[in-house]
C-alpha positions as CSV (number, residue, x, y, z in Angstrom):
1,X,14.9,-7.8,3.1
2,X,14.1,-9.9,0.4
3,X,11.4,-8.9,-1.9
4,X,9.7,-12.3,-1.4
5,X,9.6,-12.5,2.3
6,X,7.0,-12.0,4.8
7,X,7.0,-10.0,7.4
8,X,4.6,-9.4,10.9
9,X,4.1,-5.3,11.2
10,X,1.9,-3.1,12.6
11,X,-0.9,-1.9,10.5
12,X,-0.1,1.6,8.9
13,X,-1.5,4.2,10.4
14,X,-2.3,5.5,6.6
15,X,-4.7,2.7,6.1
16,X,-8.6,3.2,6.5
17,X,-8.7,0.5,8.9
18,X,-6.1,2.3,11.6
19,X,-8.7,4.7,13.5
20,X,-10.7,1.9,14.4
21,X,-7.6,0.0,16.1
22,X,-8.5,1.3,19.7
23,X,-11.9,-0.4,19.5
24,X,-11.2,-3.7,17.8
25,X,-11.0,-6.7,19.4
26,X,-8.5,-8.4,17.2
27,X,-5.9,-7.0,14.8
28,X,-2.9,-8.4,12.6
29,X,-1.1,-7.3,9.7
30,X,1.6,-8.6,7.2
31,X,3.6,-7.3,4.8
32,X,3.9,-9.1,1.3
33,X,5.6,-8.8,-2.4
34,X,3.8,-7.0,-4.4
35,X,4.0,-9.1,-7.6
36,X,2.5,-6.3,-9.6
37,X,3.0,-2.5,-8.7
38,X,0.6,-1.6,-12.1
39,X,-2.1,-3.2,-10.9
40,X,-5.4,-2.5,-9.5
41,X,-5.6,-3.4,-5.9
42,X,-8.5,-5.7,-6.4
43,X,-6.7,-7.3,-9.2
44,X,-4.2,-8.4,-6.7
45,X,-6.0,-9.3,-4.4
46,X,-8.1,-11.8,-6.7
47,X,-4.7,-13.2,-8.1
48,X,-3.6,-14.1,-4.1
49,X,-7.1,-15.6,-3.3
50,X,-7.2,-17.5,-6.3
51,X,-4.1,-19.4,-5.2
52,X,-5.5,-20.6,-1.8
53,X,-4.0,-23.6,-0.9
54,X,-6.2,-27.0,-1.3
55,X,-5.6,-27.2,2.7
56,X,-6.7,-23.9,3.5
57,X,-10.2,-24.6,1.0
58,X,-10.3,-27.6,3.4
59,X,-10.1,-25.8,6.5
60,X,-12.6,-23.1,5.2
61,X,-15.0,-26.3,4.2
62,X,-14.9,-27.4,7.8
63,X,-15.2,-24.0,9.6
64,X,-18.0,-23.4,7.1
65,X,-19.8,-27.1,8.1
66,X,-19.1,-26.7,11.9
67,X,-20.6,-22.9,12.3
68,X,-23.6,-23.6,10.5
69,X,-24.2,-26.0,13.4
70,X,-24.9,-22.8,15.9
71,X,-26.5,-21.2,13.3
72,X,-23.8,-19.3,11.6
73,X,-23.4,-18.6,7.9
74,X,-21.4,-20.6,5.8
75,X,-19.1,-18.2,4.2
76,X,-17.9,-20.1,1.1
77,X,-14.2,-20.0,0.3
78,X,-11.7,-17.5,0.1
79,X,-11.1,-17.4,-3.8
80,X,-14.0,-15.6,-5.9
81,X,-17.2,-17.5,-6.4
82,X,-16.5,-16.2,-10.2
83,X,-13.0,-17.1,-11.2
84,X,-13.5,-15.4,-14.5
85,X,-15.1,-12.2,-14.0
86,X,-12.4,-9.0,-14.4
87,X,-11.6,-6.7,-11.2
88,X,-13.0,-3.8,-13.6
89,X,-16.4,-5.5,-13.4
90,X,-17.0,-5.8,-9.1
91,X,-19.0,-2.9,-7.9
92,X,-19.5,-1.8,-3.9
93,X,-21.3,-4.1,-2.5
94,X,-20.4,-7.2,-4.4
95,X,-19.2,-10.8,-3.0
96,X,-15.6,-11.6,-3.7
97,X,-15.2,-14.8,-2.1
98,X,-16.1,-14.7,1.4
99,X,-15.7,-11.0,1.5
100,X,-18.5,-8.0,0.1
101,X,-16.4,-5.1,-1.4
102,X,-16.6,-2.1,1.0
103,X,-13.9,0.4,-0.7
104,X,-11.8,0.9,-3.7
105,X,-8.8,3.7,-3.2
106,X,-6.4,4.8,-5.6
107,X,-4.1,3.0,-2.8
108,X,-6.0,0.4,-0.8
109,X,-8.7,-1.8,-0.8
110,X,-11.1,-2.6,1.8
111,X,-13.1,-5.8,2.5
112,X,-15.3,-7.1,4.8
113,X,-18.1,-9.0,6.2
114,X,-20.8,-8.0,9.0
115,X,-22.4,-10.9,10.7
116,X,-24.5,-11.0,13.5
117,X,-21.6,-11.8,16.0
118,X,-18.6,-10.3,13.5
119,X,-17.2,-7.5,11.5
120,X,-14.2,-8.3,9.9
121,X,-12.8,-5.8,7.6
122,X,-9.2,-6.6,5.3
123,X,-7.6,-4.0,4.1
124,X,-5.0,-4.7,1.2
125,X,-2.7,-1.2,1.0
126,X,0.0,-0.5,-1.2
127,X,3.3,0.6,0.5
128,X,5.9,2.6,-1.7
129,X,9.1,1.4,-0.7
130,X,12.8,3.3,-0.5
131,X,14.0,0.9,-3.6
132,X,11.1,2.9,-5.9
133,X,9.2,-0.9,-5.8
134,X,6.3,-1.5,-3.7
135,X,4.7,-4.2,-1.0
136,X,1.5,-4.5,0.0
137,X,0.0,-4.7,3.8
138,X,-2.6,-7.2,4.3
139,X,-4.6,-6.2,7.3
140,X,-7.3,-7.5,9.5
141,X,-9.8,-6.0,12.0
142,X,-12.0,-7.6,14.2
143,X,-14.8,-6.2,15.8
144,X,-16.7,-8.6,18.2
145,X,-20.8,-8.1,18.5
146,X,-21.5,-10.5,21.2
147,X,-20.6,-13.4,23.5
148,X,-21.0,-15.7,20.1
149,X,-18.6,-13.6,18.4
150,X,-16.3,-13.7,21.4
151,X,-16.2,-17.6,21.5
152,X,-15.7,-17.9,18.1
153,X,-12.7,-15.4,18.0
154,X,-11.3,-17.4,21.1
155,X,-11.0,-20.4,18.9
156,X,-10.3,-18.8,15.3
157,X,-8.0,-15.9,16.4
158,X,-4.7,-18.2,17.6
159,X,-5.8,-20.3,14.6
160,X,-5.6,-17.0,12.1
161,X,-2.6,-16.1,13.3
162,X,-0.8,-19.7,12.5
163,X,-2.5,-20.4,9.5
164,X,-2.5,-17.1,7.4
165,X,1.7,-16.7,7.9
166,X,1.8,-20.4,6.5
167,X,-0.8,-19.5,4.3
168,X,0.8,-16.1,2.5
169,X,4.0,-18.1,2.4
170,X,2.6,-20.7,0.2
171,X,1.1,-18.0,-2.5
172,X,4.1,-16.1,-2.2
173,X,6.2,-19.3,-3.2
174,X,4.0,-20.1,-6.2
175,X,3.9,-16.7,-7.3
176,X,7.9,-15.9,-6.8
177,X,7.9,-19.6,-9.4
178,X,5.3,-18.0,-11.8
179,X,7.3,-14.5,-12.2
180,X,10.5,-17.3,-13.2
181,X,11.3,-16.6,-16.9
C-alpha cells in the first residue's frame, strides 16, 4: 500500500469511539497518510480541514442554508473559524470549525457536535504501522435523537459516504505536492 492512498476500514477497536459502535446509527472510517508522525493530533487535523476543497465549503454553505429552514443550526464550515490560532492554544470545549473539542489523547483526538436531533463524534487516531511510519484513522459516529435526526441522516449519510472519499483524496493530493522538495 502506498503511503498516500486511502483506504475504507473498520474503526479500531482501540479508538474511544469503538464501544459505542453497537448503538450508533451510522459509522465509517478511513484510513489516511499521516503527513506528520511528530505532530499533535489536533495540529493535523487543523492542517486537513484547512485544505477543504472550495466545492466541499460550497456544499457545507448549502447544507448550512437549507437546515436552517427546519430550524437547524447552521454549522459553519469545516476549516477553523480562526485560521491562525495554534493547536497549543484550543481547550475542551472549544469550536474548531464545525466541531467543539471533546478529547485530546497522547494518541487520538475526539470531536464532535450534539444537536438536538444529532451527535456526531470524529475521532482522528494515530495508527503505528509495521514500516515504523504511521497513518491516521478518521472515524465517524452517529447517534440519531429523533425522527428529524433520522431524515436528515437518510439524506446526508449516502451523501457522507461519496463526498468525504473524494473529499480525503483531494487533501491528500495537495498535501503529497506540498511534502515535494
Amino acid at each position: 500500500m502506498s503511503a498516500w492512498t486511502l483506504s475504507k476500514i473498520a474503526v479500531p477497536a482501540q479508538s474511544v469511539l469503538a464501544p459505542s459502535l453497537p448503538t450508533a446509527d451510522f459509522a465509517d472510517c478511513y484510513l489516511l497518510p499521516d503527513p506528520d508522525p511528530q505532530a499533535p493530533l489536533l495540529q493535523s487535523w487543523l492542517r486537513l480541514s484547512a485544505r477543504t476543497p472550495a466545492w466541499m465549503a460550497a456544499l457545507m454553505s448549502l447544507r448550512n442554508r437549507v437546515v436552517r429552514l427546519v430550524g437547524l443550526k447552521d454549522l459553519g464550515g469545516l476549516a477553523a473559524r480562526q485560521p491562525g490560532k495554534p493547536a497549543e492554544a484550543y481547550r475542551i470545549g472549544d469550536r474548531v470549525g464545525i466541531f467543539t473539542l471533546e478529547q485530546q489523547r497522547p494518541g487520538e483526538l475526539v470531536l464532535g457536535d450534539d444537536d438536538k436531533h444529532l451527535h456526531v463524534r470524529l475521532s482522528l487516531l494515530r495508527l503505528a504501522q509495521p514500516d515504523g511510519g504511521s497513518r491516521l484513522a478518521l472515524t465517524t459516529v452517529v447517534h440519531e435523537h429523533n425522527r428529524l435526526g433520522r431524515l436528515y441522516m437518510a439524506l446526508v449519510g449516502p451523501a457522507h459516504s461519496l463526498i468525504v472519499p473524494l473529499m480525503l483524496r483531494q487533501v491528500m493530493r495537495q498535501m503529497q505536492r506540498e511534502s515535494r522538495p
